[in-house]
C-alpha positions, 0 to 999 in steps of 0.5 A: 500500500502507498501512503501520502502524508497527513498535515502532522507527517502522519501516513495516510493509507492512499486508499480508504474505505468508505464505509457507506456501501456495506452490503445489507440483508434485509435493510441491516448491514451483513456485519459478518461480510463487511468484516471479512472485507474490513479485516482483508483491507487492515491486512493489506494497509488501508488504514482510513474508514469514513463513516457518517452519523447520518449513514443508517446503521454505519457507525454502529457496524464498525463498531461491533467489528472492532469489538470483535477484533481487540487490537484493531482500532489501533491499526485504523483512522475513524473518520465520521461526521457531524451533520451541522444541518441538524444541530442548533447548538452547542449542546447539540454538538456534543450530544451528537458527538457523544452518540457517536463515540457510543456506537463507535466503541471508542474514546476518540475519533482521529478524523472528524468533519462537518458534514457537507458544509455549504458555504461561509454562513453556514460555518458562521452561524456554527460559530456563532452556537460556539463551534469554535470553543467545542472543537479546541476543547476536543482537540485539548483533550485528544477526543478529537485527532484532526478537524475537517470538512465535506464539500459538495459545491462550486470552486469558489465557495469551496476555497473561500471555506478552506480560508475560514479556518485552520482545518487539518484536511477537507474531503470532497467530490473528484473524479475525472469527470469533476475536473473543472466542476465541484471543488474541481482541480483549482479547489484541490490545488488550492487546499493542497497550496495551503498544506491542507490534505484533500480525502476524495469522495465520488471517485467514480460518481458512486459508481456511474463512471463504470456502470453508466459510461455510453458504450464508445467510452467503453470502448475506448477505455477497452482498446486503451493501453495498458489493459485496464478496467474503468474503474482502475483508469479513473483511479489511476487518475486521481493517484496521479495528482500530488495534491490527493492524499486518500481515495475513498472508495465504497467496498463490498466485496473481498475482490473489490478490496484485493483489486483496489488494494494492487492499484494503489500499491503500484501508482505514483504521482506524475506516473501517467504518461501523455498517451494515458491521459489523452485517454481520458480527453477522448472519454470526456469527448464521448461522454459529453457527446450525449450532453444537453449544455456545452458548459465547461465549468470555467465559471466566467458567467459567476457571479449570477446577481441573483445568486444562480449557482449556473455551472452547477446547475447545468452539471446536473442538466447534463447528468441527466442526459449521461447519467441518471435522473435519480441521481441529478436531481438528488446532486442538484438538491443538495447543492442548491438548495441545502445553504443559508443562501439558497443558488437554485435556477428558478432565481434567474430574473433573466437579465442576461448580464451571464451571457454577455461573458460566456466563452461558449456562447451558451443560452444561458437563459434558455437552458436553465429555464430547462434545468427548472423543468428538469430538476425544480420537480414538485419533491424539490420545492417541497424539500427545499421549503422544509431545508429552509423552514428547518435551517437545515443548511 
């Protein structure tokens, strides 16, 4: 197993386990599988599992593993969540805290994240419920290792909150596909500029990148050489940017964990030749050949007066088209809709000022009342008025 370092030197597994797609029985998670897989991963040297309070029965599972094997939470990093969009104060925080050391087995947790922070308001109004006090007080007493956070947005937010606070790594959405979109390769750089570890999530869009690629892409990465799967050329990928420390991905099986394991026991940074990377440009090509904007993510539209998170918006129009519906409409909520300052389409007063600055001439106009169509479907509107009722954000 290679290692990349944390901001202490500390080694880092380069691949980690995310521990959201243990296989379930019955809607339980079959703990007696996702041991084996667990067990076989510390054996190999992955020494990074991601959990999250909101995963439904997650933290719990890991901890009935690691009661049944004393000696194994030594060997591993615990990273879980706090959701913030849940607590309303301080009180709450450690409540919640407490919780999760409970159904964890343990007394600390090495690397712990606000859950999918939105933007700079949202960490404000955590600081204004005394975040501030509660995470040096646990930082003081060892409770916890290494403070972060998740992301899930655009560039520009992603790097005005690395700028907010002191954090010891963030974790967000990366893949070859995200390149220029999300945090996106500038977010990356930027945290890694500042000595910030970046922990990716999303490595193959939850899949999408293997299973939902259109059948030239397949075709492309088929006939490619060397002789590689999807799912290790998108790995590959990220293993070749310095900036990466960890790859989560979400393992279920004993042969996804040994073939995970080999590819990132022999990558290293800067390895991918100019040939390989050309690859992935005649993938994108394919795959955006079945897309319904032609925008590039390069962000010359923002800032909408109105606050329209425009590329982001027609990231998950086109998701539509090259992915799946489900799941652009759950990226688009997510995105849009879960901040204090909500950056949905239906906000566009349709001044035009976005399309005067648009490299690729796009109706910007045009296509985003599209993306209201699409993606503001009667489930949004009511979630996003509970997200806002509740200040979930």
């Amino acid at each position: 197993m290679n290692y990349r370092k944390n901001k202490k030197g500390e080694d880092v597994s380069l691949l980690g386990f995310g521990c959201m797609r243990w296989t379930r029985k019955g809607g339980r998670i079959d703990i007696e599988k996702a041991e084996k897989e667990v067990l076989k991963a510390v054996e190999s040297g992955v020494n990074y599992f991601d959990t999250a309070y909101v995963y439904t029965g997650n933290e719990a599972a890991l901890g009935e593993i690691l009661k049944r094997n004393p000696g194994l939470r030594e060997k591993i990093n615990i990273a879980t969540k706090l959701p913030h969009y849940l607590i309303k104060s301080k009180a709450g925080m450690e409540k919640m805290f407490q919780e999760e050391l409970r159904r964890l087995g343990t007394d600390y947790i090495d690397y712990y994240l606000m859950h999918m922070l939105t933007d700079t308001d949202t960490w404000k109004n955590l600081c204004d419920m005394g975040v501030l006090d509660w995470i040096l007080e646990k930082k003081r007493s060892g409770k916890i290792r290494n403070i972060g956070f998740s992301y899930h947005g655009h560039t520009e937010v992603f790097c005005n909150l690395i700028d907010v606070y002191d954090w010891d790594f963030c974790q967000i959405q990366y893949n070859y596909m995200d390149e220029h979109s999300q945090a996106g390769r500038k977010g990356l750089r930027y945290a890694a500029k500042k000595g910030i570890p970046v922990i990716i999530m999303e490595p193959l869009r939850g899949g999408r990148l293997v299973s939902m690629l259109p059948n030239e892409a397949k075709k492309i990465f088929s006939s490619a050489a060397p002789e590689r799967t999807p799912a290790e050329w998108a790995f590959r990928w990220l293993y070749n940017q310095p900036e990466v420390t960890c790859v989560l991905s979400g393992m279920n099986s004993l042969a996804m964990v040994e073939e995970n394991v080999r590819i990132a026991s022999d990558t290293e940074p800067g390895s991918m030749t100019d040939e390989e990377m050309q690859v992935f440009e005649q993938v994108k090509e394919a795959i955006s050949g079945k897309i319904r904007v032609n925008c590039t993510g390069c962000g010359y539209c923002m800032p909408c007066p109105k606050g329209v998170d425009i590329p982001g918006t027609f990231r998950c129009l086109n998701e539509i088209y090259t992915e799946s519906r489900g799941g652009a409409r759950r990226e688009y909520l997510m995105t849009t809709a879960f901040r204090k300052n909500k950056s949905a389409a239906s906000q566009c007063v349709k001044c035009g000022k976005c399309e005067k600055h648009c490299p690729q001439a796009i109706e910007i106009r045009k296509e985003l009342s599209a993306a209201v169509k699409e993606l503001e479907t009667p489930v949004y509107k009511i979630a996003s008025k509970g997200i806002s009722l509740l200040k979930l954000w």
